[in-house]
C-alpha positions as CSV (number, residue, x, y, z in Angstrom):
1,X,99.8,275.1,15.1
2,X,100.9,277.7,12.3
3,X,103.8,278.4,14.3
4,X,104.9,274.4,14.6
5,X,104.2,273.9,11.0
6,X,106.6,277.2,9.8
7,X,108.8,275.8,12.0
8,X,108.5,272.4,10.9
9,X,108.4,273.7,7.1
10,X,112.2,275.6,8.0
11,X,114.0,273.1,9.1
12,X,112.9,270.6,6.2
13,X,113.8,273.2,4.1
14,X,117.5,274.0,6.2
15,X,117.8,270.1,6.2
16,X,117.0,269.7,2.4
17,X,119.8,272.0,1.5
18,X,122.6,270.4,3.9
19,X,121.6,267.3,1.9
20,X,122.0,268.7,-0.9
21,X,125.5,270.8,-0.6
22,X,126.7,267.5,1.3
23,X,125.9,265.2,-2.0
24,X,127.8,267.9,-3.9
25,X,130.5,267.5,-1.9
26,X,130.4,264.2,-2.1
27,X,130.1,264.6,-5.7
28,X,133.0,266.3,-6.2
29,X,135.4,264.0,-4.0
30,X,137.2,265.0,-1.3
31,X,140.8,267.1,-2.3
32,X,143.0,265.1,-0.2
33,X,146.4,266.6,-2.6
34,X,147.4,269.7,-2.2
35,X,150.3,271.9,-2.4
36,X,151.8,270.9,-5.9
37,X,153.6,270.6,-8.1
38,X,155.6,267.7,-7.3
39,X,159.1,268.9,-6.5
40,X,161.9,267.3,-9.4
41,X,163.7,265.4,-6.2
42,X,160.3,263.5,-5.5
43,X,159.3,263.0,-9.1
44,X,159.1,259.1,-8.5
45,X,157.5,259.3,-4.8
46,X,154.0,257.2,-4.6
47,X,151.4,260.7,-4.0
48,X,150.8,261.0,-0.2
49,X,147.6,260.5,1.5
50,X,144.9,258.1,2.7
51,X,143.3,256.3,-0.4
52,X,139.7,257.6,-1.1
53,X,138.1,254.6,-2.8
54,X,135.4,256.6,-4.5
55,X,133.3,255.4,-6.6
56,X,133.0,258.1,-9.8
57,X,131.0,255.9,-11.9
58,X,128.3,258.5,-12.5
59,X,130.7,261.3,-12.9
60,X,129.3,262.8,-16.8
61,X,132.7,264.5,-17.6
62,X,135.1,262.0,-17.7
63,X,137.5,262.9,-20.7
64,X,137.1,260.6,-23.6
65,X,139.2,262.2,-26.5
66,X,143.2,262.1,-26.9
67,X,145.5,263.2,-28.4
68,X,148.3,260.9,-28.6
69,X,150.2,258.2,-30.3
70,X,148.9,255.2,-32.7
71,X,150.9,252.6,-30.6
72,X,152.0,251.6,-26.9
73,X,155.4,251.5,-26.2
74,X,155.2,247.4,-25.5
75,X,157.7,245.0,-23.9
76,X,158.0,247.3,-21.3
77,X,159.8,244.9,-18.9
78,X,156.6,245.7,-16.2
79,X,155.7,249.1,-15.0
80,X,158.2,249.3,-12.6
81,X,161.2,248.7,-14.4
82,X,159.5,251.4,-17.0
83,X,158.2,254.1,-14.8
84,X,161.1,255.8,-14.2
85,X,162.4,256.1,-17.7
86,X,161.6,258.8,-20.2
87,X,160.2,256.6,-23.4
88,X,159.5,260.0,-25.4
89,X,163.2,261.4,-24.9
90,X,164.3,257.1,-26.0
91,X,161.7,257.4,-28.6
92,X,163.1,260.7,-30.4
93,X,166.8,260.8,-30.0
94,X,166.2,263.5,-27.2
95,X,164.8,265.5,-29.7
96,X,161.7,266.0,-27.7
97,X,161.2,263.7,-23.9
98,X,157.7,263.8,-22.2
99,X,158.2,266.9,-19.5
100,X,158.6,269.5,-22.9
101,X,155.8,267.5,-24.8
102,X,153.6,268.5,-21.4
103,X,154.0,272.1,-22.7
104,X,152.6,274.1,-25.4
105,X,156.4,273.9,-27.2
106,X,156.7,270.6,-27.0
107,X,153.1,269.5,-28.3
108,X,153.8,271.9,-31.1
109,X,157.1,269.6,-31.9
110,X,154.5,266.7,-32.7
111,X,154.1,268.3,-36.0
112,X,157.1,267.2,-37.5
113,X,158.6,264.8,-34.5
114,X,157.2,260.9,-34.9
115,X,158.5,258.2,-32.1
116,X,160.4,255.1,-33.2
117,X,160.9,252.6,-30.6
118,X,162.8,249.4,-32.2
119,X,162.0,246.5,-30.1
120,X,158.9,248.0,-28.4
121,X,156.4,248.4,-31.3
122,X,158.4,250.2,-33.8
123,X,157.8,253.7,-35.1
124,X,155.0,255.3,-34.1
125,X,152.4,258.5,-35.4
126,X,150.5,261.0,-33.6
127,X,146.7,261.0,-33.7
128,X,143.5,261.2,-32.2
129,X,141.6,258.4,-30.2
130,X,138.4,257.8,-28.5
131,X,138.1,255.9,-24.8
132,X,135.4,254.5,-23.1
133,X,135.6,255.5,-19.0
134,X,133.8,252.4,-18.4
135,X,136.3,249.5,-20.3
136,X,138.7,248.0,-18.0
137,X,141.0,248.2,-21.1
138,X,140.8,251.5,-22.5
139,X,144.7,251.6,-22.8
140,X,144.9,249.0,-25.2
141,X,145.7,249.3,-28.9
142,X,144.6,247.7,-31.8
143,X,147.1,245.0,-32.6
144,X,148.9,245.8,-29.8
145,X,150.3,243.8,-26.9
146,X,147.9,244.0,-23.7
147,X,149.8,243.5,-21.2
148,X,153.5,244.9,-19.9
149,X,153.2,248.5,-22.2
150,X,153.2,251.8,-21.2
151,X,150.9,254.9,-23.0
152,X,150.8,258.4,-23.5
153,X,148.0,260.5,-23.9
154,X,147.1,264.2,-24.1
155,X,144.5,266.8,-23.6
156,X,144.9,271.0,-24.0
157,X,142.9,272.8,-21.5
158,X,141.5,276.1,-22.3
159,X,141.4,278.2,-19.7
160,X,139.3,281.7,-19.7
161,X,141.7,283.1,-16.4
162,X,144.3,281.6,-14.0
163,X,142.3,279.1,-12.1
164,X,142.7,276.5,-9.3
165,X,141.1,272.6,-10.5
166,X,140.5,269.4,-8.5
167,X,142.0,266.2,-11.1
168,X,140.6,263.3,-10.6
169,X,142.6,260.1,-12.2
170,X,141.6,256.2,-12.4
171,X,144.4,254.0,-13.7
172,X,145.4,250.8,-13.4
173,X,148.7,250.8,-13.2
174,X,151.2,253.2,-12.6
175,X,149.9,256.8,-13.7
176,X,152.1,260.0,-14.0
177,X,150.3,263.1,-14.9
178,X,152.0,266.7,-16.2
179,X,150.7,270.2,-16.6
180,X,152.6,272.4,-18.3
181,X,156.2,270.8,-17.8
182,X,155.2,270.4,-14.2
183,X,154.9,267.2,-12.2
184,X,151.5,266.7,-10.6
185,X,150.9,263.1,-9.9
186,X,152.5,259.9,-9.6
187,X,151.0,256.8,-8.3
188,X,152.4,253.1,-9.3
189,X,149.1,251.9,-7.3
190,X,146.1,251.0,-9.1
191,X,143.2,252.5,-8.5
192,X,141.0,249.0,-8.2
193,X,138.4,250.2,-11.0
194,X,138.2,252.3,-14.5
195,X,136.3,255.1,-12.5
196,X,137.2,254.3,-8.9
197,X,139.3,257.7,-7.4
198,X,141.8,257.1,-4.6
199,X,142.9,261.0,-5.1
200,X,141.6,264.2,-6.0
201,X,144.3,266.6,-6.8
202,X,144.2,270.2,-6.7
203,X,146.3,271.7,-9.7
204,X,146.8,275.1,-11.4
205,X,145.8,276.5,-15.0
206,X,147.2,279.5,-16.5
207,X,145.1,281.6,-18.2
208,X,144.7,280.3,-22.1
209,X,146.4,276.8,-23.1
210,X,147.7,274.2,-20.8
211,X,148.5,271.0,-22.0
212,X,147.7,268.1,-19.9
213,X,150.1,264.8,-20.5
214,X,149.0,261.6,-18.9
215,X,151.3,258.8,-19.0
216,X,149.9,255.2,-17.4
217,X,152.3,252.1,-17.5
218,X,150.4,248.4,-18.0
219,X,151.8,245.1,-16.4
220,X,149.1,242.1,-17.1
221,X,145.3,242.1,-16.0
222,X,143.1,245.2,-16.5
223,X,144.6,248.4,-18.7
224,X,142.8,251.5,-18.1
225,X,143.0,255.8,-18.0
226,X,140.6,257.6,-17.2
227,X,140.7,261.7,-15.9
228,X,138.4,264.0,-15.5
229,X,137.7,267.5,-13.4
230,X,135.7,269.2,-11.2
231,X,132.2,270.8,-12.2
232,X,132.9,273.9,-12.0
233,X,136.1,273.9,-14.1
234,X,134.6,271.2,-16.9
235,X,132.0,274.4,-17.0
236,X,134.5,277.3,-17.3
237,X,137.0,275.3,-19.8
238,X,137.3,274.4,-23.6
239,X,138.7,270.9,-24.1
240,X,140.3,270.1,-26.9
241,X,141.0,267.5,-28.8
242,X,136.9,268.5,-29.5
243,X,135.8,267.8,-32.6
244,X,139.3,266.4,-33.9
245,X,139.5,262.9,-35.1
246,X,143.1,262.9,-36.6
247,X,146.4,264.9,-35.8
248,X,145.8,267.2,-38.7
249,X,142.3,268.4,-37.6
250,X,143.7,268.4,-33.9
251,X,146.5,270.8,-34.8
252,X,144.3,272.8,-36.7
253,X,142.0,273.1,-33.7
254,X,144.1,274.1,-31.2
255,X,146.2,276.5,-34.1
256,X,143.8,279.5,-32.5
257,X,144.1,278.3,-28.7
258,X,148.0,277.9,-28.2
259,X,150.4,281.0,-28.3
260,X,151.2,282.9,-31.4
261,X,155.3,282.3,-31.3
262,X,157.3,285.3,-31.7
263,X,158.1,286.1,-35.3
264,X,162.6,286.6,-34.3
265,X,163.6,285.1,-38.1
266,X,161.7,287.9,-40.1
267,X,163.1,290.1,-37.6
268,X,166.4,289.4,-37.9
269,X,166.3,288.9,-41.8
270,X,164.9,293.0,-41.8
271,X,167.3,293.9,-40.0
272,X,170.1,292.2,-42.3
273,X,168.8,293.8,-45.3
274,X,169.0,296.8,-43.7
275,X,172.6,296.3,-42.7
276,X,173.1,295.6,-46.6
């Protein structure tokens, strides 16, 4: 009888952790996208791969603060005649378009480089804002248009070591995503609900800053974003904007997390006194 019952006690206790690394996995979501980033010829090619359908509603870690601009870019035409066009590069005169403002440059740029879109919303201003993962129409802006606009939103991961991460996006509808001036994702699917996942994507970080750009284009009906990461990398990473609520304490938060640029003027002006 001692025998049966150790026996009997082993496999419950063999069984119990199957369970339990199986609901992890589950947890997680499948990777079903690998092998990025999206080559620049493919750029506007639907993301391959058998929709998931999962259901991430109790996912804790969805990412709720942005950085990004005051106002959608509206009239938009639908997000198919949008998708394809660069609204940050129309927006600035090509003084900044959105693969540079995926990079640490770029963001850096936002300091002095506002958007003015005449005829879809006007000029524009960079900031912070707040979502809820669970509103159907977390994309909206105040006294903006809700349907046919597209939005931009960003997010600096810091990372303690080069590191592979599993992305998880909802959208509804058409959702590009950038990492570092790399294309990672593009979908002009919706996902069927604010924390539904139809892919988990496994992407790169770099040791230190990466900045994450998230662009999701709106035709009528429900407007949402919504991203978030695997456990183990929301537990190894800083995410900023953190504490931020405006673009002047978001620039000042991040001031000790991006990359100090090389100091070439003071350089050069030394060495043309010298020369004097």
């Amino acid at each position: 009888m001692k025998k049966c019952n150790f026996l009997q006690i082993g496999t419950v206790i063999v069984f119990t952790m199957i369970m339990s690394i199986s609901q992890l996995a589950f947890a997680q979501g499948e990777v079903n996208v690998q092998n990025g980033p999206i080559p620049e010829g493919e750029w506007m090619v639907k993301v391959a791969g058998a929709e998931l359908n999962e259901d991430h509603s109790g996912v804790k870690t969805w990412i709720t603060k942005w950085y990004g601009l005051d106002g959608n870019y509206e009239n938009n035409g639908g997000f198919g005649a949008s998708a394809s066009k660069d609204l940050i590069d129309e927006g600035t005169n090509s003084a900044l378009d959105q693969i540079k403002l995926s990079t640490v440059v770029g963001l850096k740029k936002t300091r002095s480089i506002d958007i003015d879109w005449p005829g879809h919303g006007g000029k524009r201003g960079w900031t912070v804002f707040e979502i809820d993962p669970a509103n159907p129409h977390n994309m909206q802006k105040e006294g903006g248009t809700v349907d046919n606009f597209d939005t931009y939103a960003i997010c600096v991961i810091d990372a303690p070591k080069a590191m592979k991460s599993v992305m998880s996006p909802a959208h509804d509808d058409h959702a590009q995503i950038w990492i570092n001036g790399e294309k990672w994702y593009n979908n002009p699917t919706w996902t069927g609900a604010a924390q539904q996942v139809d892919f988990n994507i496994e992407v790169e970080f770099k040791k230190g800053a990466n900045v994450v750009l998230f662009r999701c284009g709106e035709g009528g009906g429900h407007a949402y974003f919504n991203l978030h990461f695997d456990d183990a990398t929301h537990d190894a990473v800083k995410i900023y904007p953190d504490k931020a609520n405006d673009q002047a304490s978001f620039l000042k938060e991040i001031d000790g997390v991006l990359p100090v640029e090389p100091r070439q003027k003071l350089t050069t002006t030394w060495a043309d006194i010298k020369q004097r």
